[in-house]
C-alpha positions in Angstrom: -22.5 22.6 16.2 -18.6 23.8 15.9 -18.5 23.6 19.9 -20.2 20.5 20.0 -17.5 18.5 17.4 -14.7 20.4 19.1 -15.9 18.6 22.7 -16.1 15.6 20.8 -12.9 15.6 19.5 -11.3 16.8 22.9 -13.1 14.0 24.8 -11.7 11.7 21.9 -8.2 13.0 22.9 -8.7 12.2 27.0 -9.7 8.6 26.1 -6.8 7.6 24.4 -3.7 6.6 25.5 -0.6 8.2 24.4 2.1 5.6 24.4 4.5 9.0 24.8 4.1 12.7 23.7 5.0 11.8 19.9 3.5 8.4 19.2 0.4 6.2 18.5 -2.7 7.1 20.7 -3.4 3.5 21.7 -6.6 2.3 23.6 -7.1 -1.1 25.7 -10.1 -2.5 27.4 -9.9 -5.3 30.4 -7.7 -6.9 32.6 -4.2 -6.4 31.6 -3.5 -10.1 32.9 -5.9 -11.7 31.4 -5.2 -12.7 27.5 -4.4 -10.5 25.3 -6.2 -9.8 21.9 -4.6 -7.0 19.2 -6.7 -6.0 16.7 -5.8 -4.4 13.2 -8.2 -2.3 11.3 -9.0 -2.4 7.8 -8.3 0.3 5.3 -6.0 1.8 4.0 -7.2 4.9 5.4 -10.0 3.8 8.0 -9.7 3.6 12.1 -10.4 1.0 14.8 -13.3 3.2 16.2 -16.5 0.7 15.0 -14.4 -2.3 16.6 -14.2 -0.5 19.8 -17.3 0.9 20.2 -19.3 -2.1 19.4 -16.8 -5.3 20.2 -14.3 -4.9 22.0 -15.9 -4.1 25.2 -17.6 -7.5 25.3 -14.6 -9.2 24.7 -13.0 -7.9 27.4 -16.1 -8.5 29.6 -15.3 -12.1 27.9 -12.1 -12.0 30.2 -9.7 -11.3 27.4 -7.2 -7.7 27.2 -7.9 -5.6 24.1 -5.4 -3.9 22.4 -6.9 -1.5 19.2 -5.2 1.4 17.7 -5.1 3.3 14.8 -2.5 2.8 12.2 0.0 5.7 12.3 -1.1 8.7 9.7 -4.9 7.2 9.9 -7.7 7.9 11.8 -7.4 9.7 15.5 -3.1 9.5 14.5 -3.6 11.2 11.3 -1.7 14.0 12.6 1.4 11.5 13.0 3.6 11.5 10.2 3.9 8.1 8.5 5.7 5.9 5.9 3.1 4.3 5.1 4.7 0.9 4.5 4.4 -2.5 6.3 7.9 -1.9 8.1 6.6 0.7 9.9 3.9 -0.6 10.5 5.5 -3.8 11.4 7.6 -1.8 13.8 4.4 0.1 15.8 2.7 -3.1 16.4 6.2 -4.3 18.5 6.7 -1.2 19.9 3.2 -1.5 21.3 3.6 -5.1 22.9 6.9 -4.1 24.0 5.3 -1.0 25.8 2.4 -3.1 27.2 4.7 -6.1 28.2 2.5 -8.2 26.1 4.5 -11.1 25.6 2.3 -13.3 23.3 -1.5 -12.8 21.4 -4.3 -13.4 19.7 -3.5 -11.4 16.6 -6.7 -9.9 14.7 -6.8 -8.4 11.1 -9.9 -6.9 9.5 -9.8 -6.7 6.1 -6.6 -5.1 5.0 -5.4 -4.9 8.7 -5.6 -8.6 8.0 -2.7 -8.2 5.5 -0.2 -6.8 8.0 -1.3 -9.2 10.5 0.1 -12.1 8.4 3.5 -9.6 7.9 3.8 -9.7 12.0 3.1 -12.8 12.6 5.6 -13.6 9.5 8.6 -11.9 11.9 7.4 -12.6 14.7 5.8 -16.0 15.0 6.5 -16.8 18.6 4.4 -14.0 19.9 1.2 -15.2 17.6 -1.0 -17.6 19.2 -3.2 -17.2 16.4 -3.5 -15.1 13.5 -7.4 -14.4 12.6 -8.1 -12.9 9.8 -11.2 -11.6 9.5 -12.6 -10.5 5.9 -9.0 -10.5 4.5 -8.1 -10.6 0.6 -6.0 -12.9 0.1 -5.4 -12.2 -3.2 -5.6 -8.6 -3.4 -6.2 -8.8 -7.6 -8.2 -11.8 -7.1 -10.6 -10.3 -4.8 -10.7 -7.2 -7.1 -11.2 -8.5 -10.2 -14.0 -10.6 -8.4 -16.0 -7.3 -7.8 -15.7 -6.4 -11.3 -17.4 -9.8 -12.4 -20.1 -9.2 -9.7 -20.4 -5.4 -10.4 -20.9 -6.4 -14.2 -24.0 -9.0 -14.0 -25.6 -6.8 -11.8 -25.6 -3.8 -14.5 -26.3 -6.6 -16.9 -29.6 -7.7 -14.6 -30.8 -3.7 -14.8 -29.7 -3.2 -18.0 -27.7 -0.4 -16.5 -25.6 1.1 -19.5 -24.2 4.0 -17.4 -22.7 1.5 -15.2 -21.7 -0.8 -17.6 -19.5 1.6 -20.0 -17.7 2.3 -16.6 -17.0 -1.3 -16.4 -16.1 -1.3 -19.7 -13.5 1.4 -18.7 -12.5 -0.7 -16.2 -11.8 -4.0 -17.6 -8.9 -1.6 -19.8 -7.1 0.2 -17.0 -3.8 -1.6 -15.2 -5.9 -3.5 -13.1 -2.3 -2.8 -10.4 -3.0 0.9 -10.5 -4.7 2.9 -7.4 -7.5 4.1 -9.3 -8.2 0.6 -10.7 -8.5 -0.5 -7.0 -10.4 3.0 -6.1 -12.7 3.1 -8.8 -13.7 -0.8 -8.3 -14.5 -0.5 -4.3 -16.4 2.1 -5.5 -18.9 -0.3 -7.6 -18.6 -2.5 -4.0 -19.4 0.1 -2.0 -22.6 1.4 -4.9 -23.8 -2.1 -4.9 -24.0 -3.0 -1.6 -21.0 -5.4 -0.8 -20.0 -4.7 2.5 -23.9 -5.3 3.8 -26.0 -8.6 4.4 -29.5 -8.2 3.3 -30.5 -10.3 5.8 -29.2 -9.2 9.0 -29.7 -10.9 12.4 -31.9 -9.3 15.7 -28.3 -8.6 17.1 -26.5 -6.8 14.1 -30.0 -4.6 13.7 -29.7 -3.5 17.7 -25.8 -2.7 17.2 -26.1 -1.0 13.9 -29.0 1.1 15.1 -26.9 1.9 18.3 -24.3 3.2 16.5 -26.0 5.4 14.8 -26.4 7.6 18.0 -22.4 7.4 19.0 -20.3 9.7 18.9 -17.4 8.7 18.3 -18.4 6.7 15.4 -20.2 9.5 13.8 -17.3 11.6 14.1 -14.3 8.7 13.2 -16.5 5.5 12.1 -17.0 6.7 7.7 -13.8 9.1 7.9 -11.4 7.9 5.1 -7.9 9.5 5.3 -7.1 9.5 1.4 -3.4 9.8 2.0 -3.1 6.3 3.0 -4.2 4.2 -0.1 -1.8 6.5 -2.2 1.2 6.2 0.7 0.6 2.2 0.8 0.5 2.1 -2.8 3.9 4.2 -3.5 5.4 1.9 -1.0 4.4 -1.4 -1.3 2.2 -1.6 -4.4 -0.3 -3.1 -2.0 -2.9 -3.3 -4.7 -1.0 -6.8 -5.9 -0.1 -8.3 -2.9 -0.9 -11.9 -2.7 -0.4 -13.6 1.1 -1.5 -17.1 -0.2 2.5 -18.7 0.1 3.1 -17.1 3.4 -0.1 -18.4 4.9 1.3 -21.6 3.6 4.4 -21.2 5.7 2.9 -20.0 8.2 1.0 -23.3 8.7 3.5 -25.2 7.8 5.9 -23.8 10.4 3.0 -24.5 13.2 1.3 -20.9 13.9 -2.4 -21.1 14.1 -4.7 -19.4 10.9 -8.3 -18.9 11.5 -10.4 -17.1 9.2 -13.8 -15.5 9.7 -15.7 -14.8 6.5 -19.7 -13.5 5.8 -21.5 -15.3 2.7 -22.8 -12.0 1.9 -19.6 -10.1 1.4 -19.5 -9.0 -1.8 -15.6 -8.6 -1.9 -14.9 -12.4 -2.0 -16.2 -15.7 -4.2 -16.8 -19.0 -3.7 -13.3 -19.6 -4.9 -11.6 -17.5 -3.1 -13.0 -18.7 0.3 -12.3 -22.5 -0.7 -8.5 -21.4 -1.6 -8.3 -19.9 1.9 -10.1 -23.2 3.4 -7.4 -25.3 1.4 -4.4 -23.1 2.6 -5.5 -22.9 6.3 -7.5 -26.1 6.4 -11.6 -26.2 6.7 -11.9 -26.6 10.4 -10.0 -23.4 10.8 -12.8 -21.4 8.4 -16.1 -20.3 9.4 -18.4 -19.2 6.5 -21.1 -17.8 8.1 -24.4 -16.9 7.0 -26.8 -13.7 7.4 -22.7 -11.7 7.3 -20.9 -9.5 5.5 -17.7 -7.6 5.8 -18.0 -6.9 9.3 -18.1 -10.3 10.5 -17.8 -8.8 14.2 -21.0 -6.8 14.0 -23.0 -8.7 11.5 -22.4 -12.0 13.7 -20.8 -10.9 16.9 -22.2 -13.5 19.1 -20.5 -16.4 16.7 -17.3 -14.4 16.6 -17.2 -14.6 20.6 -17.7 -18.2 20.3 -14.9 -18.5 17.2 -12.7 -16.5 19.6 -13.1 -18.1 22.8 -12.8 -21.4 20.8 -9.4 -20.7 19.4 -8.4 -19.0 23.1 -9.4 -22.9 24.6 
């Protein structure tokens, strides 16, 4: 079994692309002329592997050029040291167009990847086509204190006591502190947020073939811990609020799509119609039978959101 994970990792090593001996291993799938896509994974502390083995393939097959990597100090560049702050990270991202002569993209941001999305696109509007943001928080205490709400009638339905005095616990801590934050996607995570209950034909095939990769069994649940701390020493990332610089972003004529799954856990009603309000309805898709992962849960409708936005 040792032999067998140290082949894995080795083969992980071959596939990606080292942009030079000491920085991000970046992959990219298609036609380098065609139109490029960069996507941004979610975390802190999680990997682009899921959106690579599952998504970005067809994408490219879509006739689009994929750009994925993982952030620096995360996932398969965890061994490269980081700041773990949005300049950096800021930074990578146009280092990596530079590099791959990519002169203007799609941008895409999963969850908290979402977050420095809207930061790049912020500095560097002319190179956004479109910013989609794809199970983002826009409020990052909104969206928290949403789960505690949820969390807390559920207990309340199953008379769950346990669960409830932790909740208790909760609704006292600094609701800006890392273990507020930690503790709460815990009650997510326990309660079943990130999953729909009522997946389609296509998510069931693509979660059950993911289940035999290898890749995503080595990379696809790994959590590097030093992230969420690192983000939070540097940017407090547990507060951040991108509602006024969506605004301007708008305003100043970039392009904001948002991709959302009725049956992700993280975000309520209001918090969707906010976004809707800030980026404007037609821009929005709500979509049913999703959750967190809008591009497995619904990948067929985020082809069609993307090739919409791309024509």
């Amino acid at each position: 079994m040792k032999n067998y994970c140290i082949l894995v990792l080795l083969l992980i090593l071959k596939l990606t692309t080292p942009l030079n001996a000491q920085d991000l291993r970046v992959q990219n799938f298609g036609n380098k002329d065609d139109q490029a896509v960069v996507f941004l994974h979610g975390g802190p502390g999680y990997n682009s592997v899921v959106f690579e083995q599952t998504t970005a393939p067809v994408l490219a097959e879509q006739g689009y050029f994929v750009i994925s990597y993982d952030r620096r100090g995360e996932g398969r560049n965890s061994d490269l040291v980081s700041s773990y702050n949005f300049e950096q990270s800021i930074n990578d991202l146009k280092h990596i167009a530079d590099i791959y002569a990519v002169d203007s993209f799609y941008l895409v941001g999963h969850s908290f990847g979402g977050i420095i999305a809207k930061k790049y696109a912020t500095k560097y509007p002319e190179q956004v086509i479109a910013l989609v943001l794809v199970s983002t928080p826009i409020s990052m205490q909104e969206t928290l204190k949403g789960i505690i709400v949820k969390s807390k009638e559920i207990y309340e339905r199953k008379s769950d006591d346990v669960n409830l005095g932790y909740i208790n616990l909760l609704e006292n801590m600094d609701t800006s502190s890392l273990e507020f934050s930690s503790y709460t996607l815990m009650h997510a995570m326990q309660n079943g947020f990130y999953k729909t209950s009522s997946p389609t034909s296509q998510a069931i095939k693509i979660y059950g073939e993911m289940q035999s990769d290898s890749l995503i069994t080595v990379f696809g649940n790994k959590q590097d811990y030093r992230s969420p701390g690192g983000f939070w020493d540097s940017e407090k990332y547990t507060t951040v609020d991108i509602s006024n610089d969506l605004k301007s972003l708008v305003s100043n004529g970039v392009w904001v799509y948002g991709l959302y799954g009725k049956d992700d856990g993280l975000f309520t009603n209001k918090h969707i119609a906010k976004l809707g309000e800030i980026i404007g309805n037609k821009n929005l898709t709500y979509a049913d039978s999703c959750s967190h992962n809008f591009y497995i849960d619904r990948q067929r409708l985020f082809m069609d959101k993307m090739f919409s936005i791309g024509h």
